[in-house]
C-alpha positions in Angstrom: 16.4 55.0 -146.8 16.4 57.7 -144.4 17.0 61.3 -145.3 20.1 63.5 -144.9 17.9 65.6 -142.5 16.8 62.8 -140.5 20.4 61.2 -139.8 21.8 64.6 -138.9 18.8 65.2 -136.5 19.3 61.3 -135.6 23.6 62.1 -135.2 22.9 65.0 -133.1 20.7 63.5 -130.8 23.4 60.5 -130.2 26.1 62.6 -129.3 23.8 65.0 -127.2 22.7 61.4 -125.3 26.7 60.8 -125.1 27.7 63.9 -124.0 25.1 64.4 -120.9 25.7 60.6 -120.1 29.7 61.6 -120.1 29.1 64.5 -117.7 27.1 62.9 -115.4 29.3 60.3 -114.9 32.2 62.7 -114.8 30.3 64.3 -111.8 29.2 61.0 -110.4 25.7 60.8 -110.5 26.4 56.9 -112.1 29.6 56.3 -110.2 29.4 52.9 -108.8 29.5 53.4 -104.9 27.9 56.9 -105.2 27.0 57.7 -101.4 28.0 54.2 -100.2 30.5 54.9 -97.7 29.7 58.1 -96.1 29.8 57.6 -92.2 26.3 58.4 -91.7 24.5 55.8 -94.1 26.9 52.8 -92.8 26.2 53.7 -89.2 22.4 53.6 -90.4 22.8 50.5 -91.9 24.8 49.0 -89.3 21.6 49.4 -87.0 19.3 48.2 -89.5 21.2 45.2 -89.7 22.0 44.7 -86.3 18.3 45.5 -85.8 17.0 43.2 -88.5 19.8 40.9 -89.6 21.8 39.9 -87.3 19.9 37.5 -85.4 19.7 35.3 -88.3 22.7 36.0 -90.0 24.7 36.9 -87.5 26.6 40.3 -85.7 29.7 39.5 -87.9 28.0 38.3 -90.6 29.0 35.1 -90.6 25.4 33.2 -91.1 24.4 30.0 -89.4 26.2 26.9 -89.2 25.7 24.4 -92.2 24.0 27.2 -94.1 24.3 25.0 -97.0 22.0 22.5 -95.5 18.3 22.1 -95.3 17.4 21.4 -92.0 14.5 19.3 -90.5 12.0 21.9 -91.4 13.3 21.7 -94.9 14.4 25.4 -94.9 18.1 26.3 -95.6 19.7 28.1 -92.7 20.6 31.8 -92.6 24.1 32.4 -95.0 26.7 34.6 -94.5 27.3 38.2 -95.9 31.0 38.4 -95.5 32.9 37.2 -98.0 32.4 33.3 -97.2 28.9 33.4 -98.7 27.3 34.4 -101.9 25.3 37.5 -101.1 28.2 39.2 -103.0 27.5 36.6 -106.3 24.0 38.2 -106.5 23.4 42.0 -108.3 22.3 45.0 -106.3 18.5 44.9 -107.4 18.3 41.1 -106.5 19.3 42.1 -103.0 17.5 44.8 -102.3 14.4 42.4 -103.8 15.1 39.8 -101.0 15.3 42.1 -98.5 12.2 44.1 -99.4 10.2 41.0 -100.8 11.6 38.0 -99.0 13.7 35.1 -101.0 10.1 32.9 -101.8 9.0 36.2 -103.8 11.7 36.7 -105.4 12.8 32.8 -106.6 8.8 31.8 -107.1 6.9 28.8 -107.3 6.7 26.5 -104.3 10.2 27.5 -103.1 10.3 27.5 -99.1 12.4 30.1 -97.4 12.6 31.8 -93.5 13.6 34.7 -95.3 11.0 37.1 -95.5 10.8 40.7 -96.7 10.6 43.7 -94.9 8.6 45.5 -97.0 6.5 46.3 -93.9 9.7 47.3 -91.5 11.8 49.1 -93.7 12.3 52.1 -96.2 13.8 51.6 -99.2 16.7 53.7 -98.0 17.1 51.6 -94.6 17.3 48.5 -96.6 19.9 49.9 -99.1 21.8 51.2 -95.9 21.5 47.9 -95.0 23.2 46.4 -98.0 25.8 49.1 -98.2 26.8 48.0 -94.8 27.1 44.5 -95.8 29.6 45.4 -98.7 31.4 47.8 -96.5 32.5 44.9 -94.6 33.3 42.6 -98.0 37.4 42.9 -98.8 37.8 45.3 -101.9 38.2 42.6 -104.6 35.1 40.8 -103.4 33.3 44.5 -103.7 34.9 44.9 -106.9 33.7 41.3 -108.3 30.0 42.0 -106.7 29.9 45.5 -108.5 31.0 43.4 -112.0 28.0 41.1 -111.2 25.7 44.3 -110.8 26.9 46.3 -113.7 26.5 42.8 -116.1 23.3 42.9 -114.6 23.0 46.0 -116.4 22.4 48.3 -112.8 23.7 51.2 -111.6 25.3 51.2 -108.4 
């Protein structure tokens, strides 16, 4: 049994945890979206993309036809990032891992993939510009399902 010393010390350091954790969401330092729309990152990740992306999966994000077929080469073709594909059923760390690390990395094992990462090309930041473009594009209650996804995932935004 613990001691009436220890569970005050114990009680005290709960709602000190609490109350910081309170304030800084209060303040938004854990607010989903934090930074994601500000002008200057989406232009930024608009030209990664276009940069980067958009060859493959398209300038409107629309992917590449039959995306949900392997082709001769046994590789599935480029899917879309608007609201037609399922970049938006994946969390935010799972994207930014197939962008940095390339989809092969990321699934494992034998699994084929033209997606490769950019570890090599791009910052951390330019590739999470990048995805913040991406979901500035996605209608608001496909954003709001994809930030479900990532907070079940147990991520910040």
């Amino acid at each position: 049994m613990w001691s009436k010393r220890r569970q005050s010390v114990i009680l005290a350091i709960v709602v000190v945890v609490l109350f910081v954790t309170s304030a800084l969401l209060y303040f938004g330092y854990f607010a989903p979206g934090q930074r994601r729309n500000d002008a200057p990152r989406l232009a930024r990740g608009q030209e990664v993309y276009q940069t980067y992306c958009a060859s493959c999966h398209g300038n409107d994000l629309a992917g590449q036809e039959n995306w949900r077929q392997r082709g001769a080469d046994g590789l599935l073709p480029a899917p879309p990032h608007d609201e037609t594909g399922h970049t938006w059923h994946h969390p935010d760390q799972q994207l930014f891992q197939i962008t940095k690390f390339g989809t092969a990395a990321l699934v494992g094992g034998d699994y084929k993939s033209a997606m490769g990462g950019f570890a090599d090309r791009l910052s951390d930041e330019d590739i999470d510009a990048a995805i913040d473009f991406i979901k500035s594009r996605w209608p608001d209650p496909i954003r709001r399902r994809q930030e479900e996804v990532t907070t079940r995932a147990g991520q910040a935004q």
